[in-house]
C-alpha positions as CSV (number, residue, x, y, z in Angstrom):
1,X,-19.3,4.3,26.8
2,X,-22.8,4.8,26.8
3,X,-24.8,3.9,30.2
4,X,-27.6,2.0,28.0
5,X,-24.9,-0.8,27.4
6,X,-25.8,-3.7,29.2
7,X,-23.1,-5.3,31.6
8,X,-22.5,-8.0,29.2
9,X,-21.9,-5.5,26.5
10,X,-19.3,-3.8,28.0
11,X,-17.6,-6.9,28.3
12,X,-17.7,-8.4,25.0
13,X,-16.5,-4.7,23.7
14,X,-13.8,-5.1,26.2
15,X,-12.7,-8.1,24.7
16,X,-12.9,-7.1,21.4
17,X,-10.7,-3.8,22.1
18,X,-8.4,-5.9,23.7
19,X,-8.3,-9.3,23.1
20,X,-8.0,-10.3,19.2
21,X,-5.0,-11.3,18.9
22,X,-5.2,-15.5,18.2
23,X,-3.2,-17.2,21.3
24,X,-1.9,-20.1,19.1
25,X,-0.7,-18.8,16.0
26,X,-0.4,-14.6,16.6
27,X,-2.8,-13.3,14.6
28,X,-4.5,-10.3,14.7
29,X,-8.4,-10.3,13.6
30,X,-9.2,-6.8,13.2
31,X,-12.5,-7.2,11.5
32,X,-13.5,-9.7,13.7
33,X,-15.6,-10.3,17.3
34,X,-16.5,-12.4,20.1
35,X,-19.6,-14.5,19.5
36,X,-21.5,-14.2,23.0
37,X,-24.1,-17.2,23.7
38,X,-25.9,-17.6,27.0
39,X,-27.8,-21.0,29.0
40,X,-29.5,-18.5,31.4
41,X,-27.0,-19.6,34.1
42,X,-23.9,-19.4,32.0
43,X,-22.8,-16.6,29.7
44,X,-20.1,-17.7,27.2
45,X,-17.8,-15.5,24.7
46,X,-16.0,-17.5,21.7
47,X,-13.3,-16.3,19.6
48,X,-12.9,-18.1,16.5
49,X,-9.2,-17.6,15.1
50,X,-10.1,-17.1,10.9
51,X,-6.4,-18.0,10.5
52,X,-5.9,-21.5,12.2
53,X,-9.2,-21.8,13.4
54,X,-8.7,-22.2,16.9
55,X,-11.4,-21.1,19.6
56,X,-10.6,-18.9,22.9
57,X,-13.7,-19.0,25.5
58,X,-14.2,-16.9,28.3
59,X,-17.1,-18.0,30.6
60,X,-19.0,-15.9,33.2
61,X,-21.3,-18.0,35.9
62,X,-23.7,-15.7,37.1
C-alpha cells in the first residue's frame, strides 16, 4: 500500500479485496468496484450487484 493513498482510498480497496460477494443472491463480481460518492459531510460506497441488481452501501460521517 502506497502512503500517497488517501484514507478513503484505502477503504474503498479494502472493500473491493474483501467485500464483492452480492449479499442477496451469492455472487461474486470479480471485475467489479465500489462506486464512492461524497456530500462533503458524508462519504458513501455503493455496490451494485450486476447479477440481481441489488445495492450494498456503506456510509462514513466524518
Amino acid at each position: 500500500m502506497s502512503l500517497s493513498h488517501t484514507p478513503f482510498e484505502r477503504l474503498r480497496q479494502k472493500l473491493e479485496d474483501s467485500e464483492l460477494e452480492c449479499r442477496q443472491c451469492g455472487f461474486r463480481d470479480t471485475d467489479g468496484g465500489w462506486r464512492v460518492t461524497t456530500t462533503g459531510s458524508r462519504v458513501r460506497y455503493q455496490f451494485v450487484c450486476p447479477s440481481c441488481s441489488a445495492v450494498e452501501t456503506r456510509e462514513m460521517r466524518l
